[in-house]
C-alpha positions as CSV (number, residue, x, y, z in Angstrom):
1,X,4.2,-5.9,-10.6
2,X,7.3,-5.3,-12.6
3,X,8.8,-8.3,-11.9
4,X,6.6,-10.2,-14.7
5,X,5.9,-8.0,-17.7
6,X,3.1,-10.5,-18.5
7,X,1.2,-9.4,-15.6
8,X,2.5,-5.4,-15.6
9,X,1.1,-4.5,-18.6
10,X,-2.2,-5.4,-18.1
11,X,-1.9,-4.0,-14.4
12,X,-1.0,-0.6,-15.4
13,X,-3.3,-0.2,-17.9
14,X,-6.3,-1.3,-15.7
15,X,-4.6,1.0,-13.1
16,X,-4.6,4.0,-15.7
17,X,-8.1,3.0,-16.7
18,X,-9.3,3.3,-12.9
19,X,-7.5,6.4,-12.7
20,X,-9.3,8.1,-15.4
21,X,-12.9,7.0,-14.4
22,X,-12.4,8.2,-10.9
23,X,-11.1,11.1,-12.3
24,X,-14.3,11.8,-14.7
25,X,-16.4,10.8,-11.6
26,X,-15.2,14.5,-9.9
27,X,-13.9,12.2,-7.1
28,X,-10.4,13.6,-6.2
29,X,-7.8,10.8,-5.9
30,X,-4.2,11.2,-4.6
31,X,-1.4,9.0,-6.5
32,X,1.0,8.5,-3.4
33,X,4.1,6.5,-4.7
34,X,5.4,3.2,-3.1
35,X,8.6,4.4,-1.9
36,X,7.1,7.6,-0.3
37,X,4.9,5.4,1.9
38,X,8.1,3.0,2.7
39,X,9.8,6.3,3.5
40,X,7.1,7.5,5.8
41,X,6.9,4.2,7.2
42,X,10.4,3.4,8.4
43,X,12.4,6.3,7.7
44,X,14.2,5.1,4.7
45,X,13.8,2.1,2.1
46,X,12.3,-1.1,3.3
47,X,10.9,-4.3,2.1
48,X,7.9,-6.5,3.1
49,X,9.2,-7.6,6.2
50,X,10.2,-4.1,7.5
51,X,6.6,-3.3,6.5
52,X,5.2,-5.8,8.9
53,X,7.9,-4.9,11.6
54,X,7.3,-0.9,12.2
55,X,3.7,-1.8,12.3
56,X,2.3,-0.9,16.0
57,X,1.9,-3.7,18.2
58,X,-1.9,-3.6,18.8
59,X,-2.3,-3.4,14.9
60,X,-0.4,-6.4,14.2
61,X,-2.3,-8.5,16.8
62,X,-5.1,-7.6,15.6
63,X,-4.1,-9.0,11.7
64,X,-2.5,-12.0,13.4
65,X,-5.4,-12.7,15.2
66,X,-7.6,-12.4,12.2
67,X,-5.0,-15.2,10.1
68,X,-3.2,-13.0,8.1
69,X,0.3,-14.4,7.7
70,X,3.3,-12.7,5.5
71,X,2.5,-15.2,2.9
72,X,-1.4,-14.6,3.3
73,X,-1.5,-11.1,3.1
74,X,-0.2,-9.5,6.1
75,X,2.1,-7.4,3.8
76,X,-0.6,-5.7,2.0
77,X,-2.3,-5.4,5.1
78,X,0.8,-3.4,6.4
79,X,1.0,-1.5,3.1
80,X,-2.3,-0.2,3.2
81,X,-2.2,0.7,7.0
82,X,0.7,2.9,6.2
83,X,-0.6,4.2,3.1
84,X,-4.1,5.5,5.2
85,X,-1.9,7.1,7.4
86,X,0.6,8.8,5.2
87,X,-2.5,10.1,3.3
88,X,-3.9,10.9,6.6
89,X,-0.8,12.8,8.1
90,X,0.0,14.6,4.6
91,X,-3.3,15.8,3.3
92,X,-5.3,16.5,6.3
């Protein structure tokens, strides 16, 4: 998101915006920060690829299998699987 501030700006606000709804819903909401899940993930810093690699080996077949590619969205795929269990490991 950084990379182009064209696109950042807007991003963050409509992030902060979500934020603050949520918030007025009552719903509890935990911020978890990229890095911490990339931490959690691989034990130290990583990038897409490293993402996709410490993913288990029944998961990724079943993202392959289902067409996702690196460049198709197998990365946030791999993102999110790590982020539901970092939140699941830390807050439960």
């Amino acid at each position: 998101m950084a990379k182009n501030s064209t696109t950042a700006r807007p991003l963050g606000g409509l992030y902060f915006h979500m934020i603050i709804e949520i918030r007025k819903l009552c719903i509890p909401i935990n911020i978890i920060p990229p890095k911490s899940v990339k931490a959690f993930a691989v034990k130290g810093t990583a990038k897409k690829i490293d993402m996709i690699a410490a993913l288990p080996e029944d998961i990724y077949e079943k993202f392959s299998k289902k067409g996702y590619k690196k460049t198709t969205g197998l990365a946030d795929l791999a993102d999110a699987y790590f982020i539901g269990k970092f939140r699941r490991t830390k807050w439960n």
